[in-house]
C-alpha positions in Angstrom: -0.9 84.7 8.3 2.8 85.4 8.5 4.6 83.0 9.7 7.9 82.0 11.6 11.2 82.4 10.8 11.2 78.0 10.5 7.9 78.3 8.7 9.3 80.7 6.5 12.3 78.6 5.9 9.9 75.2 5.5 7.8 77.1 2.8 11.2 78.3 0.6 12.3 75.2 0.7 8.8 72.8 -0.2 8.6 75.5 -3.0 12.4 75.3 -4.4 12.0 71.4 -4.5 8.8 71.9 -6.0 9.9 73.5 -8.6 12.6 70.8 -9.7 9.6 67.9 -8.8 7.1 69.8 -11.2 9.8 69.9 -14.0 10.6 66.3 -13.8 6.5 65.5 -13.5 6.0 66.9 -17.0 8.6 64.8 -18.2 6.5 61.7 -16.8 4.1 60.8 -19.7 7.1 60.7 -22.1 9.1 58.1 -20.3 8.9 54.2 -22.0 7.2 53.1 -18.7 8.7 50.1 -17.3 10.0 48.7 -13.9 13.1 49.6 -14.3 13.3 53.0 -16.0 10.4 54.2 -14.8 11.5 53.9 -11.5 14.9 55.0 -11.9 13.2 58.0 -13.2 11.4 58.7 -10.4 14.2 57.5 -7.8 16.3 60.6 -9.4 13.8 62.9 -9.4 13.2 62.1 -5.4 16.5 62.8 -4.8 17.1 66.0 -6.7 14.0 67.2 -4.4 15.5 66.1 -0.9 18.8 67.6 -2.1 17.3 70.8 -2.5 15.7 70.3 1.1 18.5 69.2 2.5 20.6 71.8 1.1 18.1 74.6 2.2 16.7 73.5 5.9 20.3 72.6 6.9 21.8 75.6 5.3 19.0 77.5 7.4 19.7 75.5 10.5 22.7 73.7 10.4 22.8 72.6 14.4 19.1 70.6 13.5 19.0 66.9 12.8 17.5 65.4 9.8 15.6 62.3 8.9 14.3 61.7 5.2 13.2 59.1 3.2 16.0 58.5 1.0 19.3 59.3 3.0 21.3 58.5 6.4 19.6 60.1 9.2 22.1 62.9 10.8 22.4 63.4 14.6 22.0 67.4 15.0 24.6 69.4 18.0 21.0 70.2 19.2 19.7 67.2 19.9 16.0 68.4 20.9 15.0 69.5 17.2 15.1 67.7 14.1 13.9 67.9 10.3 11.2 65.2 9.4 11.0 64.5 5.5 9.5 63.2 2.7 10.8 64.8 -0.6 8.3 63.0 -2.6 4.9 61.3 -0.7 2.9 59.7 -3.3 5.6 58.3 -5.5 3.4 55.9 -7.3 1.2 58.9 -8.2 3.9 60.7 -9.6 5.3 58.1 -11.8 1.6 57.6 -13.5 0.7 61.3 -14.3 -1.4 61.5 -11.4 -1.8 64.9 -9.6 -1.7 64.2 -6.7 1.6 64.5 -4.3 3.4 66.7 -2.0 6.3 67.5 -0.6 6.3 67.3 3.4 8.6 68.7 6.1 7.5 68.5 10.0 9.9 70.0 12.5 10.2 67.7 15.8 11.0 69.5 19.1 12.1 67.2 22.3 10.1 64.6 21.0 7.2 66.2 19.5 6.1 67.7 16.0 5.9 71.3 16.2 5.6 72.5 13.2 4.6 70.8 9.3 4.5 72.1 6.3 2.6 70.1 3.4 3.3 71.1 -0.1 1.1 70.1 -2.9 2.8 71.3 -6.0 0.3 70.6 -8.8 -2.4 71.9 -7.1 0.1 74.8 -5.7 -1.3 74.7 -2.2 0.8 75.0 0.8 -1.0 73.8 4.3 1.1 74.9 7.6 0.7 74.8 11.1 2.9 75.5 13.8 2.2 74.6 17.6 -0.6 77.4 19.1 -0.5 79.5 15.8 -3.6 77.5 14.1 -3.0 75.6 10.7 -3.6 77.7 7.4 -3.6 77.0 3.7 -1.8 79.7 1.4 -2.1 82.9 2.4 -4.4 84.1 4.6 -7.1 80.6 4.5 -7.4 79.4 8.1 -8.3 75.6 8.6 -10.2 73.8 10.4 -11.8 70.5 11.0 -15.0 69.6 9.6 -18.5 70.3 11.6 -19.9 66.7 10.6 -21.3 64.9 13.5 -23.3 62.0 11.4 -20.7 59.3 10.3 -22.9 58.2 7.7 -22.7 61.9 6.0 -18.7 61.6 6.8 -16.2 60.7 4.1 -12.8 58.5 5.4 -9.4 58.5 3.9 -6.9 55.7 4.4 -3.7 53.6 2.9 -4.3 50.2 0.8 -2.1 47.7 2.1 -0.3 46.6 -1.6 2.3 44.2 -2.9 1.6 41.3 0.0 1.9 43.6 2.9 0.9 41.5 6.3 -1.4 44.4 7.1 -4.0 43.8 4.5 -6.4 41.6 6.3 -6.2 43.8 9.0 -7.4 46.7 6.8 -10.3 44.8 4.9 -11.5 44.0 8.1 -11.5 47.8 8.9 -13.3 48.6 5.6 -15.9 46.0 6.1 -16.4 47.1 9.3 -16.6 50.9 8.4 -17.9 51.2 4.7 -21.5 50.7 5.9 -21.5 52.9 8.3 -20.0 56.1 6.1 -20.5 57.8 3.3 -17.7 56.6 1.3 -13.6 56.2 2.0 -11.0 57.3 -0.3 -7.3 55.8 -1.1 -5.5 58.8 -2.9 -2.4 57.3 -2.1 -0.7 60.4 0.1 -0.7 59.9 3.6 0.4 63.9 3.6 -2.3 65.0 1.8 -5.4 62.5 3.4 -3.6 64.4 7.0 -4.1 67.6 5.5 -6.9 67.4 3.6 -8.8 66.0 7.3 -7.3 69.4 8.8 -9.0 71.6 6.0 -12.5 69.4 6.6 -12.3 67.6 3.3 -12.7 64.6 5.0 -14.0 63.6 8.6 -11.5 61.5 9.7 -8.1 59.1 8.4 -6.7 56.1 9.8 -3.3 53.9 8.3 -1.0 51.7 9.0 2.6 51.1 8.6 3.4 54.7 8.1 6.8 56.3 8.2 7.1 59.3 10.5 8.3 61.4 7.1 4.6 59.9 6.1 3.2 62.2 8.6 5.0 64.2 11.0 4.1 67.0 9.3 0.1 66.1 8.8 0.0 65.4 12.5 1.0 69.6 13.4 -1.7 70.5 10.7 -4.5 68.1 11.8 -4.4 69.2 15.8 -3.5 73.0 14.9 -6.7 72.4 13.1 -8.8 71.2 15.8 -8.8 67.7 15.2 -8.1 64.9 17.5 -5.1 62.8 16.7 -4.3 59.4 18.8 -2.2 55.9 17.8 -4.3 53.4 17.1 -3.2 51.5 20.1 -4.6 54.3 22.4 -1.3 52.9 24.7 0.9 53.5 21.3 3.2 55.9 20.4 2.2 57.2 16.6 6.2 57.9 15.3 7.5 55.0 16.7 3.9 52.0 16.0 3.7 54.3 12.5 0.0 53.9 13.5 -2.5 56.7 13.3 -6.4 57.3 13.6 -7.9 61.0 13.8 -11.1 63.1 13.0 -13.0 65.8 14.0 -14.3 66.1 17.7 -17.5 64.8 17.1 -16.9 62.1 15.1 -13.9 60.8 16.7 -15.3 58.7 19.1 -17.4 56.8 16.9 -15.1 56.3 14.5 -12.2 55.1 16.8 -14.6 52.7 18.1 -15.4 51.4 14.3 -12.0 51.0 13.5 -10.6 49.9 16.9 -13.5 47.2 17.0 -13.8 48.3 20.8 
């Protein structure tokens, strides 16, 4: 499916900084592995990669605005569109060897995502949606939600609150209430990906907290374009700003909402 001329330029990018990430991932397993270094390591190799993004998107479109992960957000002359980014989601993958990141860039118009790219090197698959065009993997592979209608057939993806975050006990309770009922949940540790991978009907439905919007501005474009239903997890919420978000396939969603809402 060809896209548009900002798909286009989302897709050169993802792959350019892919590149340069996939470079530095091989170089992973040799690094002495501590706090510091390792870290360091991976702090550089995040930045090389939203260099490269900047560089291209803003080269591209210059009048845009831009909000990343690891730099100042920019005010853009148009002030109704702006680049949403992650350069690296999954950082703690990365630094142990695990295959299992992506690059992601959304495209925010007046106050909505329009368009999201979601790049997973390793596996060298590119999902993409744009508003009314349908979301797509590669190619020519059009996506769409899973059929599942029987939660306890349905596999969940989520976050795992770590390092003391105040939102742990809140997600336990959402596991013990939901685990039973399912037939499993995942923690791959890429709130990209777990967006994406719901889209393509790998899993039935995702719910996290605590999320940037470079987390999933992009995921959000791919999840609806795929025929999913997205909502915060405050139904009175607003998912960018809470960093709050629960979606699934149509008919799972309302059980599952309920499950993890307690409602």
């Amino acid at each position: 499916m060809p896209g548009s001329a900002n798909i286009n330029i989302m897709m050169k990018a993802a792959r350019k900084a892919g590149r340069s990430l996939v470079k530095d991932f091989r170089e992973v397993e040799n690094l002495q592995v501590s706090m510091k270094g390792a870290g360091d390591f991976v702090s550089r190799a995040d930045l090389r990669a939203e260099e490269i993004l900047k560089e291209e998107l803003l080269g591209a479109r210059p009048t845009y605005g831009w909000l990343a992960e690891e730099s100042d957000e920019i005010p853009g002359k148009d002030p109704t569109r702006r680049w949403i980014v992650d350069p690296l989601d999954g950082t703690t993958n990365f630094l142990h060897g695990l295959p299992h990141w992506a690059i992601s860039i959304g495209l925010e118009h007046k106050g909505e995502m329009v368009a999201g790219i979601v790049f997973d090197p390793a596996k060298d698959e590119m999902f993409y949606a744009e508003k009314g065009e349908g979301a797509w993997l590669n190619d020519s592979n059009r996506l769409r939600v899973s059929g599942r209608n029987r939660m306890i057939e349905s596999i969940f993806a989520t976050g795992l609150p770590f390092g003391g975050r105040a939102d742990l006990p809140e997600t336990l309770k959402d596991l013990a209430r939901l685990l039973p009922a399912t037939a499993g949940v995942r923690r791959w540790g890429a709130a990209s990906l777990d967006l994406a991978y719901v889209a393509a009907g790998r899993y039935e439905g995702f719910w996290e907290r605590n999320l940037k919007p470079w987390d999933m501005g992009a995921g959000l474009v791919l999840v609806k374009e795929a025929g999913g239903f997205v909502q915060p997890l405050n139904p009175k919420g607003n998912i960018l700003e809470d960093g709050e978000v629960i979606c699934a396939n149509e008919p799972i969603f309302d059980q599952f909402s309920k499950v993890i809402r307690n409602s």
